[in-house]
N, C-alpha and C positions, 0 to 999 in steps of 0.2 A: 722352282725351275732354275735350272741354272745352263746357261750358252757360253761355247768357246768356238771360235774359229780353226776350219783344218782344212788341210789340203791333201792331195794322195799325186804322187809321180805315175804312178805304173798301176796296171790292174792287181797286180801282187797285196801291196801295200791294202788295197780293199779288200780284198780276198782275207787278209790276216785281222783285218779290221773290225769285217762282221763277224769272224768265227771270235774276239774279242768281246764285243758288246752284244755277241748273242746269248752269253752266258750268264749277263744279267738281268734281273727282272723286270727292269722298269723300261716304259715307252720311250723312242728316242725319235727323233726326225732330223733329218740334215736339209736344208735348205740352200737353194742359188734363187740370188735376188728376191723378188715378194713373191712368187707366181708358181715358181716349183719346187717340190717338197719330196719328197721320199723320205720310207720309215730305213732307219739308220740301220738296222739289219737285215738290208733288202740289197743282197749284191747287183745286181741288174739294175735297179733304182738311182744307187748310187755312181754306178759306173755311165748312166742314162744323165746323170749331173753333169758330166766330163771331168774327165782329169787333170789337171794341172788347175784347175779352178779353185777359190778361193770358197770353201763351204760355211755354213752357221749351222754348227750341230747344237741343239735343243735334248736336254736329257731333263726328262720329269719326276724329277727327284732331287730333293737340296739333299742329302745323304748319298754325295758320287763321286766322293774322293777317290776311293779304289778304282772306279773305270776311268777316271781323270787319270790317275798315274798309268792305268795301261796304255794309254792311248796316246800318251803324251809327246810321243814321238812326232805323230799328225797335229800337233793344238801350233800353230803359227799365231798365234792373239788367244787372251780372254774378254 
């Protein structure tokens, strides 16, 4: 498993986000605080997180360098 920290300004930015990590195949989760979770290709879910918040996205798979670099625009921490 491997986790990085992201953030999103605007609903856009999610929008391009999940149409990103949905073309992969392995499970992902973004999480705020301990308590709520959404699956990271779940635009509702994620926009239900809020925006400008500080996320822990969870991708299940050590083999994720490629979706790391797509995404990498959103990664604020590893």
């Amino acid at each position: 498993m491997s986790q990085v920290i992201i953030q999103f300004k605007n609903p856009d930015e999610v929008v391009e986000f999940t149409n990103t990590v949905e073309r992969f195949p392995y499970s992902m989760d973004i999480l705020r605080g301990s308590n709520s979770v959404a699956d990271a290709k779940s635009l509702l879910g994620i926009i239900a997180l809020g925006l400008g918040n500080r996320l822990k996205l969870r991708i299940y798979s050590e083999d994720c360098d490629e979706v790391l670099k797509e995404i990498s625009k959103y990664i604020v921490a590893a």
